[in-house]
N, C-alpha and C positions, 0 to 999 in steps of 0.2 A: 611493512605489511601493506597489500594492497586493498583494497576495500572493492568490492564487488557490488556492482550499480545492477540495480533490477530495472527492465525498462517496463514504463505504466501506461505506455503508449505517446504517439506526437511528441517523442523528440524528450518526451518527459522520465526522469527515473529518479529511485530512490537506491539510499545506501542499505543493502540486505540488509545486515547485519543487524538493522535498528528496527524492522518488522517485526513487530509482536502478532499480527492477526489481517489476513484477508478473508473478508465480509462479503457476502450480496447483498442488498440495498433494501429488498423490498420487505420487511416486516417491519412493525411500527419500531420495535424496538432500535431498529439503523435507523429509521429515521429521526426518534429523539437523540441516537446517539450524534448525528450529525446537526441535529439543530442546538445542541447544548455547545456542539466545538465550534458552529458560528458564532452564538450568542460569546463565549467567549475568548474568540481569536485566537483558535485551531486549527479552523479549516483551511484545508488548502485545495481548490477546486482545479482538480487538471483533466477536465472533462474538455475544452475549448467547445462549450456550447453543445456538447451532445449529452444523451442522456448516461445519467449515472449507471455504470451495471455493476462497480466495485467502490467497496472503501476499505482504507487501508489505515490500519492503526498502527503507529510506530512507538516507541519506547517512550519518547518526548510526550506522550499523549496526543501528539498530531493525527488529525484525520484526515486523509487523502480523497479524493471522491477518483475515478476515474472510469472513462468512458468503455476501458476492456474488460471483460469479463473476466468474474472472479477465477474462473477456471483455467484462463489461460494465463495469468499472472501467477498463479499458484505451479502450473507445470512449468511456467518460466524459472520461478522461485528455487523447484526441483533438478531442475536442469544447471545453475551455478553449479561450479567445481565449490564440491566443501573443504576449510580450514583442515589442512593434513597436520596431527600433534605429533610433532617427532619426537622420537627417544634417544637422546644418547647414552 
């Protein structure tokens, strides 16, 4: 089985399959959600120094920061080929 990589921007991706939730950033509530996975070594910041426009929660409870917008990672997200269930 291949596992299908989402790109998050700069070269950076994650494995689909473990995305539970893409977020925008700007209500208080992302932002305690993102100050609780720094406080305890969650966050994973793949912004390289630009502003946040997405976070990305995955099954681990890791939080992603990234500098593309929510909207276009989500129609990246839609754009994977989905898991075909065969029947024999």
């Amino acid at each position: 089985m291949e596992q299908e990589l989402l790109n998050i921007g700069f070269g950076n991706t994650v494995v689909a399959e473990k995305v539970v939730t893409i977020l925008t950033p700007n209500s208080s509530p992302m932002k305690r959600l993102k100050d609780e996975a720094k406080e305890d070594r969650r966050l994973i910041d793949a912004t390289h120094g630009r502003k946040t426009r997405s976070i990305i929660v995955t099954e681990s409870n890791h939080v992603i920061l990234s500098a593309i917008q929510a909207e276009t990672i989500s129609q990246r997200f839609a754009a994977l080929p989905k898991e075909k269930s065969e029947v024999s």
